[in-house]
C-alpha positions in Angstrom: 54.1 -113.3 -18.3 58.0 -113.5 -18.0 59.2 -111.9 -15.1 61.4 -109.0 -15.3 65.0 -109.1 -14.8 66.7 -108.3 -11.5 69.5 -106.2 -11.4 72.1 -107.2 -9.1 73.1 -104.6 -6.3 76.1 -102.4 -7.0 79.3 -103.9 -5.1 80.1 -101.2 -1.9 83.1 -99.4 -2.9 86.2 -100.3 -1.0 88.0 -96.6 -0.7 86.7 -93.2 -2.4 88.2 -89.9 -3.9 87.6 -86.8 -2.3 84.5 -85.8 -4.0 83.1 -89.4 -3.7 83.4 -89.4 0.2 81.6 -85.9 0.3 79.0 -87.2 -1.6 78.6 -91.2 0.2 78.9 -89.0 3.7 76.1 -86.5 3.0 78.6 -83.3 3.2 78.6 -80.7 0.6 81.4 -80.7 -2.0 82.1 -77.2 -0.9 82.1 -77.7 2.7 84.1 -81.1 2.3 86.6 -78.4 1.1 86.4 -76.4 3.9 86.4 -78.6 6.3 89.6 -80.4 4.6 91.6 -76.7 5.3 90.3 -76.5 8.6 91.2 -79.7 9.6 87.6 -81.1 10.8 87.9 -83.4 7.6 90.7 -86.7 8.4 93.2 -86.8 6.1 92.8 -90.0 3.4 93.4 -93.2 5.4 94.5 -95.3 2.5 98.1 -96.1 0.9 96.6 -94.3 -2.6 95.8 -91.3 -0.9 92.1 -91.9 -0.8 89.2 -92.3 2.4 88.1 -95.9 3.4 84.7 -97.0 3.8 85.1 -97.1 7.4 86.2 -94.0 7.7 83.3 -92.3 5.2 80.8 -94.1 7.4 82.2 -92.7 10.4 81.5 -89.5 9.2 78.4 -89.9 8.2 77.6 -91.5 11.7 79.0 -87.8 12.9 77.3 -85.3 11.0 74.7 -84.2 13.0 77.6 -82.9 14.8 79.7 -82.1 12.4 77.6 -79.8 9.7 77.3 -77.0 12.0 80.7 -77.1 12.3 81.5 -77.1 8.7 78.8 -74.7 8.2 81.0 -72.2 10.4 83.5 -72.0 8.1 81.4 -70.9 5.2 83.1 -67.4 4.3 81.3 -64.1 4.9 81.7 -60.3 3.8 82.8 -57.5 6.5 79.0 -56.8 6.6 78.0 -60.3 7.8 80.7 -60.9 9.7 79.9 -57.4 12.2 76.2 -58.6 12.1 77.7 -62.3 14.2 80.1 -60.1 16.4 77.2 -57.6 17.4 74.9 -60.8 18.2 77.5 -62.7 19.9 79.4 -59.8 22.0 76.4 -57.6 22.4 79.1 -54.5 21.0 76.2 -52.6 18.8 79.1 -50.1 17.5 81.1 -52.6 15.7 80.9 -51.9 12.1 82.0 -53.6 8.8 85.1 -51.0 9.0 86.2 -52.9 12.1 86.3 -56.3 10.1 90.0 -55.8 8.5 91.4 -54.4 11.1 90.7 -57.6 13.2 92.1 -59.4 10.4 94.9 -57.2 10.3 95.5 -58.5 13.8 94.9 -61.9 13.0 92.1 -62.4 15.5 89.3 -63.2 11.8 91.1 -65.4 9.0 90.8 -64.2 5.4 89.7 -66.8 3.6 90.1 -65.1 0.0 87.4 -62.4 -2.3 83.7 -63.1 -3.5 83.1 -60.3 -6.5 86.3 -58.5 -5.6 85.3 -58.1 -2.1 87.3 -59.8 0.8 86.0 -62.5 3.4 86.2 -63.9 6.2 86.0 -67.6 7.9 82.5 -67.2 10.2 83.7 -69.6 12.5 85.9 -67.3 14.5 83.0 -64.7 14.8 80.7 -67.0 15.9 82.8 -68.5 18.6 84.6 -64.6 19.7 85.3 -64.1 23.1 88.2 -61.4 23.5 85.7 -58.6 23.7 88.1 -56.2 25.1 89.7 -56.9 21.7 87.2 -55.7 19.9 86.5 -52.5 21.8 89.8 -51.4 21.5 89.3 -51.6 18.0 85.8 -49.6 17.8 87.7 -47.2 19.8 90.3 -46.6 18.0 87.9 -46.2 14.9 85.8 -43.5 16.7 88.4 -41.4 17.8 90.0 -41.3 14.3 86.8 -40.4 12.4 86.8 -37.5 15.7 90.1 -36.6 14.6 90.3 -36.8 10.7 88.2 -35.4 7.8 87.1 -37.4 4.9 88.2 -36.1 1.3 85.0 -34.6 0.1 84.7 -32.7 3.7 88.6 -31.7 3.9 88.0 -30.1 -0.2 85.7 -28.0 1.3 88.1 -27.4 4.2 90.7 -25.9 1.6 89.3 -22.5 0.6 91.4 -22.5 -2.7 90.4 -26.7 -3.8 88.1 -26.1 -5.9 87.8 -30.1 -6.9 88.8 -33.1 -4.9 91.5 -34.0 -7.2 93.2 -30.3 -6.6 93.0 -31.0 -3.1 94.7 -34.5 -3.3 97.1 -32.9 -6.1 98.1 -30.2 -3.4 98.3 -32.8 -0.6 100.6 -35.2 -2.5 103.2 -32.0 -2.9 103.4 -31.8 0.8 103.6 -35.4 1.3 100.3 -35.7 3.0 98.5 -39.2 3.0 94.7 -40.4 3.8 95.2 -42.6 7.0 92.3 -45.1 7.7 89.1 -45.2 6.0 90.7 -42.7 3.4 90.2 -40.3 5.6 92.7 -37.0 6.2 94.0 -35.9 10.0 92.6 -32.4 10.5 95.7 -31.0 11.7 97.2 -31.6 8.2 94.2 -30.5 6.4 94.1 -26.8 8.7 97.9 -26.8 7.7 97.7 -27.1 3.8 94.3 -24.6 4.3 96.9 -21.4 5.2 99.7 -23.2 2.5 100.0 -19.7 0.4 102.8 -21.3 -1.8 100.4 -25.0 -2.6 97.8 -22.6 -3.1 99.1 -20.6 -6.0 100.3 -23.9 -8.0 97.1 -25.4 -7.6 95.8 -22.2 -9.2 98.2 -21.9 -11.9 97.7 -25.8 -13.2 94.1 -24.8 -13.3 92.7 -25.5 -16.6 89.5 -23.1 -17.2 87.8 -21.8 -20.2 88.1 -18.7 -22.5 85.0 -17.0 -20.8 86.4 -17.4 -16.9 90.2 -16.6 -18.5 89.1 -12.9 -20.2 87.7 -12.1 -16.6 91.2 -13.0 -15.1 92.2 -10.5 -17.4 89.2 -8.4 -16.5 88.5 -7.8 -20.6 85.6 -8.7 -22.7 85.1 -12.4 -23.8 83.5 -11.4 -26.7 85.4 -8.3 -27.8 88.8 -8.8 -26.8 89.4 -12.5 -26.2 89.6 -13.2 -29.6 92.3 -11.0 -30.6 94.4 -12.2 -27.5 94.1 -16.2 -29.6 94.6 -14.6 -32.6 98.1 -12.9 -31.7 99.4 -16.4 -30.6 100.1 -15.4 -27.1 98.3 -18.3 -25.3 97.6 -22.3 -26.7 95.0 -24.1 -25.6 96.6 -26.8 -22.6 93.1 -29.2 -22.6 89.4 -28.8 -23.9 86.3 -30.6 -22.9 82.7 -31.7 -24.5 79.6 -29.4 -23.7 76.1 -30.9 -23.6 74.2 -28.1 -25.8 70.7 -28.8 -26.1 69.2 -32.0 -26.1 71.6 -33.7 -28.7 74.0 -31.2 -29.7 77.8 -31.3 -28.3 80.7 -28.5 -28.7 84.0 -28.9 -27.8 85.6 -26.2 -25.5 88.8 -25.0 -24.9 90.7 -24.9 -22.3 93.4 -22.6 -20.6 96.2 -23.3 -18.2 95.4 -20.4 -15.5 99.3 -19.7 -15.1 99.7 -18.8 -18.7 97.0 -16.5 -18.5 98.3 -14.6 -15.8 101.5 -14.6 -17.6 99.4 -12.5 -20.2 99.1 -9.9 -17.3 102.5 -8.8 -17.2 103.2 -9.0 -21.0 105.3 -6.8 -22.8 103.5 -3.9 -25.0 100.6 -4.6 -23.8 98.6 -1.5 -22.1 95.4 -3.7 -20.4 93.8 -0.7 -18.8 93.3 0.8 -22.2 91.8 -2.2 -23.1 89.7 -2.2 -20.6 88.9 1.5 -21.1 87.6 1.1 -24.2 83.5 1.8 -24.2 81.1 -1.0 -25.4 80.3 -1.6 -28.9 83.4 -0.1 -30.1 86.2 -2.3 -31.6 89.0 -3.9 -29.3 92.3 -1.6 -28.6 94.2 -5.1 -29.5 93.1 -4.6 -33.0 96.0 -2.6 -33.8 98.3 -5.5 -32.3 96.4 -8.5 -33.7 93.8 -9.7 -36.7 90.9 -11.5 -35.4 90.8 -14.9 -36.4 88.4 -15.9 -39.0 85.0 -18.1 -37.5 84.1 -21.5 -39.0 81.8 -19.7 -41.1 84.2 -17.5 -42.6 86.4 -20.1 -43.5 83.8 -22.1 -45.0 82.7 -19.5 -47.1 85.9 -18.6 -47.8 86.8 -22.4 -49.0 83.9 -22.6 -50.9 84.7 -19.3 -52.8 88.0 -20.7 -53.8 86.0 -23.8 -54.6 83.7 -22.4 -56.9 86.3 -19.9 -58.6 88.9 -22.5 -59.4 86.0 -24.7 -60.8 83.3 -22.4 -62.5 80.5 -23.6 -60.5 78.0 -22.7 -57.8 78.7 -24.2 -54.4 76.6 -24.8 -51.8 77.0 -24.4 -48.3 74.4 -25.7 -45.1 74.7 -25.2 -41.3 73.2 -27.3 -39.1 72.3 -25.7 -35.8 71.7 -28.9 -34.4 75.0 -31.0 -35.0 76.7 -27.8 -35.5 78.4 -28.9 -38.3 78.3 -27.4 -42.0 77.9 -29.3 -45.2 78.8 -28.6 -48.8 77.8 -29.4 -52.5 77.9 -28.2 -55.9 76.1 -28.0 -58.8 77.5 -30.9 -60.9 79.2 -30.2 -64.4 79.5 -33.5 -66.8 78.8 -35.9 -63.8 82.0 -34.5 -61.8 81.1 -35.9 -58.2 83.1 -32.8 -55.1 85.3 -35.0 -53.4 87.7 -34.6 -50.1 90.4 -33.7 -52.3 89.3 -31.6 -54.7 88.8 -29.4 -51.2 92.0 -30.3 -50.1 93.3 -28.9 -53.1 90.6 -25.3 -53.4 92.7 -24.6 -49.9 95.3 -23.9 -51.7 97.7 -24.6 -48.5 96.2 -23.3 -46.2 96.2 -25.0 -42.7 93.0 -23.0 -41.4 91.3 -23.5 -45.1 92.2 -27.0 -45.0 91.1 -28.0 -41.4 87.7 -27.1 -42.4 87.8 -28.9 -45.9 88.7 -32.4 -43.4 85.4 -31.7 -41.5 82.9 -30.4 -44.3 80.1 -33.1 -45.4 79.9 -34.2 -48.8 77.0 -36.3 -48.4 74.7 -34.9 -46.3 71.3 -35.6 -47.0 69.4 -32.4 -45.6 71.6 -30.2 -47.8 70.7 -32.3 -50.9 66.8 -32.3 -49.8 67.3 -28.4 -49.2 68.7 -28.0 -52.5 66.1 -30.4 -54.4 63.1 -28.4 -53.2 64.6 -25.2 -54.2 65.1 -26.7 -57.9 61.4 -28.2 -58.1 60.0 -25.1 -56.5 60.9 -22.8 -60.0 58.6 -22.0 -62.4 58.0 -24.7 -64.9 59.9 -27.3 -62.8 57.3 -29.5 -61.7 53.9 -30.6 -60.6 52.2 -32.0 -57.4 49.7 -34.7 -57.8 47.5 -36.6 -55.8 44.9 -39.1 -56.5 42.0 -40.5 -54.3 41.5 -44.2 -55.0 38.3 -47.3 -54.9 40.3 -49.0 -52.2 43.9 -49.4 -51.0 45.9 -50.0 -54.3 42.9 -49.8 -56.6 41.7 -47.9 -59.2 41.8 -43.7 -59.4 38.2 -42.0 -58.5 40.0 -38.7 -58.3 42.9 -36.9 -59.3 44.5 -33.5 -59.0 47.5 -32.0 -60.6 49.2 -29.0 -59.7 51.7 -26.2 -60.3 54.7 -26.8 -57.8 56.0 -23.0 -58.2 52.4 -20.9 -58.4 49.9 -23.5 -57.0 48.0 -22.9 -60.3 45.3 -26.0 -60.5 46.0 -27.6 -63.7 43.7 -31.1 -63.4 41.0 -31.3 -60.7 38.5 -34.3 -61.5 36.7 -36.9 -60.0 37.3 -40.4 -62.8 34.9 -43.0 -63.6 36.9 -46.3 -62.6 34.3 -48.6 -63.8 34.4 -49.8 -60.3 32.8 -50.1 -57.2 34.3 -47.5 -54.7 34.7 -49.7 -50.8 37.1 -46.5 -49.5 34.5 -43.9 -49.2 34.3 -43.8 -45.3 38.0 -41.7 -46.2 37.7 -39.4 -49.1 33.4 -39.3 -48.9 33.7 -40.2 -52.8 30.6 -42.7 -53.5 29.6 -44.2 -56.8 27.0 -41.6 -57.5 29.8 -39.1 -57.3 31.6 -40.7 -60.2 28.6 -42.0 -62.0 28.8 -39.2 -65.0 32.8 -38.1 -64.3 35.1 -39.1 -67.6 36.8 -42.4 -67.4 40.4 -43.0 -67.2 41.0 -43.7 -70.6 39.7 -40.0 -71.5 41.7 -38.5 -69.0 44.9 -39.8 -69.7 45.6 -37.2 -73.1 45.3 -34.6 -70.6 47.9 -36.4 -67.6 50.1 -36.9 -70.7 49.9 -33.5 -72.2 50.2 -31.7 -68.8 53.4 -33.9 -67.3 55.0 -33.1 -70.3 58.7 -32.6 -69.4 58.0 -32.0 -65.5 59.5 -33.3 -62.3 56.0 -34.9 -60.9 56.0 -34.9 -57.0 53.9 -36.6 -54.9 53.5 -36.8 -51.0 53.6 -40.5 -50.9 55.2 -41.0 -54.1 55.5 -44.6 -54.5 51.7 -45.1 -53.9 50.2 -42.2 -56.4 53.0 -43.5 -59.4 51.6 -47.0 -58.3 48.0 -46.8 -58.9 48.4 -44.5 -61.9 50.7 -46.9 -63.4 48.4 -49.8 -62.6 45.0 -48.1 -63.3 47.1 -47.2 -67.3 47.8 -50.6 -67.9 44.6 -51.8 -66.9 42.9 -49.8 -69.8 45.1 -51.2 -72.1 48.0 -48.1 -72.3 51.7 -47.9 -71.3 52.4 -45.2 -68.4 55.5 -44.5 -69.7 57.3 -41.8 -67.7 54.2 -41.5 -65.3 56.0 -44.6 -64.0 59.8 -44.3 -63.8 61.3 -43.6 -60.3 63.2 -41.1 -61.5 60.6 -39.0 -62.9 59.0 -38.6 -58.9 60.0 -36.7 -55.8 58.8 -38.1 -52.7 57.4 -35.1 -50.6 57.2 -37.3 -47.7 60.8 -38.8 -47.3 61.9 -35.1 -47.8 59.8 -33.5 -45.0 61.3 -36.4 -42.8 65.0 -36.0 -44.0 64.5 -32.2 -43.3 62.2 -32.2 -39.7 63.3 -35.3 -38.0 60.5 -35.5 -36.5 58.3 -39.2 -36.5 55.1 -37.5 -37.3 54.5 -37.5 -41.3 50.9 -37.5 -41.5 49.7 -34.8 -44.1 46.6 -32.9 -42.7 45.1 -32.3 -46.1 40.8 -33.1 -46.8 41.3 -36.7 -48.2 40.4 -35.2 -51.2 42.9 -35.2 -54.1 43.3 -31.2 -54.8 43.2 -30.5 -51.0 45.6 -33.2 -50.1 47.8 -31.5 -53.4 48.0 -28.3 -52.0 48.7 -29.7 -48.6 51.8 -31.1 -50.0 53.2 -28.1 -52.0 52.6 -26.5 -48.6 55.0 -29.1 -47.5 57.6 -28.5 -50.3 57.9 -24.6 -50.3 58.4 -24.7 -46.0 61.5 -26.6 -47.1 62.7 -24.8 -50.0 61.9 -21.3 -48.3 64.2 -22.9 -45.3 67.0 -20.4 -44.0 70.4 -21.4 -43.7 72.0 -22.1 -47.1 74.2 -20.2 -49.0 75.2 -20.3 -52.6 78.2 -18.5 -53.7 78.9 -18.1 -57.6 82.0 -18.4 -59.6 83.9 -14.8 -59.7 83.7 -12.8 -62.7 86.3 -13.9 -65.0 87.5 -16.7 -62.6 85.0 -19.7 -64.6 87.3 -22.9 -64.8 90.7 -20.6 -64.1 92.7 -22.5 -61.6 95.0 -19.5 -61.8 92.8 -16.5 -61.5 93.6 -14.3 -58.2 90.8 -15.8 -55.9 90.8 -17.5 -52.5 92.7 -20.8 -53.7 95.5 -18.5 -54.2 97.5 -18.5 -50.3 98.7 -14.7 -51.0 95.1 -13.4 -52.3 93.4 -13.7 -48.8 94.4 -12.3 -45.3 93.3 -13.5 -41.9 
């Protein structure tokens, strides 16, 4: 057996770099650093700037003594460094507050930021003896926080602030600062508390809503408020968003507080006869201003003009939720509503056309809205269900329905030739079936009766599946029993129109029960409040130039 190889030892090196010394003398890259600022690290010994052996062996001869050293200097936060100075000076009441101002008097070194937050060299704290110092600092800090307030307890102070940032506004106009600690000298904070003049612009640059503004003008919200917008004597100076509900958010105005006490004093204006007026009668400013139009009223109103200048229905949706409306038509030779065709039914109008840029085109609940109502009419379509051998197999049941009356037009069990492994769900055995027709002699009948109808299913893409599979089996084509267009999914529907996760249908598991389940499903849709459907005006049908509300001069306020 050869013996292996030995490797020679590496030759020692004659000088090293800085991070080489560290590491040959034991200390710490980071406290060789350190210790390199603080001095308790020579200076490189060599003519190329770098640390001889002898001189890296000498400090690793001295580290016992000299790691605690370095270790000193390791740099702390505020927090850490009042923890050493209450252990080494006893002083309980220093806190981390204390910290910069010692700095600030250059007793502590800073020795930079860790996560944005100063620090300090630990050294000096651990080796702190001017303990008067220190108390005169603790003092000072006590007697300020006797003496000053902080912001959130001088706001409440100020009988007038309603919000920090009007109380910091209002201090900054009387060229007030926060002294230590942010904190506010109570002297100035009782002086800008009896500041009559600060007061009053702090309450004019209030911004506040319509509600809290029409009881500065002690009138109804409701009633009058309207009128005052509608007459153009006050704009809107700011507006927030209102959590409404659990997903719902409205945008509210807001008023600049000095403009509506302005309104107070304003010319032809007799308030005390508005205010007179009894409730449930109509606002004295009536006769000074037109209410302006709601959202809904100018929908309705764009959607007139729509359908006039086009000679079609239009249909309009709110949702209570988003609180936003949507629109559709009935479509003529393919002709898809677009943003301008909107654009141009307003005719001009700024208020017409504002809600024209926020009206949806494609919303899916209006079209699932308007889809039920059309399959719900007499002679529009049929609901079927089937019950099957096994998931995907072969029909042992079917029923077929009338969408609009709920008349039963097929209700059978069906021979599949088959044994039946899913009767633990629909309770259909083989006996059951053992003298029911087979699906070959039933099929003249499916035929006959989905003549022409939209067929609608509540899981549509599994009944038009094992219809269309059990067909072919026996040797026919399904034909239109198994285009995608011919179905309506019942299920997809409900969950467009409930958004809700539970989609289960609580029907029997038996094919005419489970039917009649999902009809129940389509007419709670279809019977849905909340759309409108206006019609073209008499004589208007495709007549861009017929007097309607496309025309600017047909329509008031």
């Amino acid at each position: 057996m050869t013996a292996p190889a030995q490797t020679a030892p590496a030759p020692e090196r004659a000088d090293h770099g800085p991070y080489q010394a560290a590491d040959t003398a034991g200390i710490g890259r980071y406290l060789w650093d350190l210790g390199r600022q603080a001095g308790l690290i020579p200076a490189a010994d060599t003519d190329k700037g770098r640390w001889s052996s002898t001189l890296v062996h000498q400090l690793r001869t001295e580290l016992p003594d000299l790691l605690p050293k370095l270790d000193a200097l390791r740099p702390l936060g505020s927090r850490r460094i009042a923890e050493t100075l209450r252990q080494v000076t006893g002083l309980q009441e220093i806190t981390p507050d204390d910290v910069p101002v010692l700095a600030d008097l250059g007793l502590l070194r800073r020795l930079g930021t860790y996560e944005g937050h100063p620090t300090y060299g630990a050294l000096e704290a651990e080796q702190w003896s001017d303990t008067d110092a220190l108390a005169a600092v603790v003092g000072e800090r006590t007697a300020w926080i006797e003496a000053s307030l902080s912001t959130a307890r001088a706001t409440e102070t100020v009988p007038w602030a309603e919000t920090e940032s009007e109380f910091r506004w209002a201090a900054e106009q009387r060229s007030l600062t926060a002294g230590r600690l942010g904190r506010w000298a109570k002297t100035d904070v009782e002086a800008l508390a009896t500041d009559t003049e600060v007061a009053e612009q702090v309450e004019g640059r209030r911004l506040i809503p319509g509600e809290r503004a029409a009881d500065y003008l002690d009138i109804s919200y409701k009633r009058d408020w309207p009128y005052v917008l509608a007459a153009g004597w006050i704009a809107p100076a700011g507006s927030h968003f209102k959590q409404v509900g659990s997903v719902r958010t409205v945008e509210v105005k807001l008023y600049r507080t000095s403009d509506v006490l302005t309104l107070r004093q304003r010319d032809g204006v007799d308030w005390e006869a508005v205010r007179a007026v009894p409730r449930g009668r109509t606002s004295a400013l009536r006769a000074v201003a037109a209410k302006l139009p709601s959202r809904a009223e100018l929908a309705r109103r764009l959607a007139t003009a729509l359908a006039d200048r086009h000679g079609t229905p239009v249909h309009l949706l709110h949702d209570n939720v988003q609180d936003a409306w949507s629109i559709n038509w009935t479509v003529q030779d393919g002709q898809k509503l677009t943003r301008a065709l909107l654009l141009e039914a307003a005719g001009g109008r700024e208020d017409l056309a504002a809600v024209a840029r926020e009206l949806r085109l494609k919303d899916a609940r209006l079209r699932t809205l308007l889809t039920a109502r059309e399959v719900s009419a007499k002679g529009a379509a049929l609901v079927i269900d089937t019950e099957t051998t096994d998931l995907y197999g072969r029909v042992c049941e079917i029923a077929v329905i009338d969408a609009a009356s709920g008349k039963v037009r097929l209700n059978t069990l069906v021979n599949p030739q088959t044994p039946i492994r899913a009767t633990h769900i629909h309770r259909i055995t083989d006996a059951d079936v053992a003298d029911a027709p087979t699906w070959e002699e039933i099929l003249p009948a499916l035929f006959r009766i989905t003549r022409g109808r939209r067929l609608l299913a509540y899981n549509s893409v599994y009944d038009r599946s094992v219809i269309a599979d059990h067909t072919r089996a026996v040797g026919r084509r399904p034909g239109r029993l198994d285009k995608a267009e011919t179905w309506w999914c019942l299920m997809a529907a409900r969950s467009v129109w409930e958004v809700h996760r539970d989609y289960k249908l609580y029907g029997d598991h038996r094919a005419l029960g489970d039917a009649q389940a999902a009809r129940d499903v389509l007419h709670s849709i279809a019977q849905s409040k909340g759309l409108v459907t206006i019609t073209p005006s008499a004589g208007s049908v495709g007549d861009s130039s017929a007097g309607s509300l496309c025309d600017p001069g047909a329509v008031g306020p």
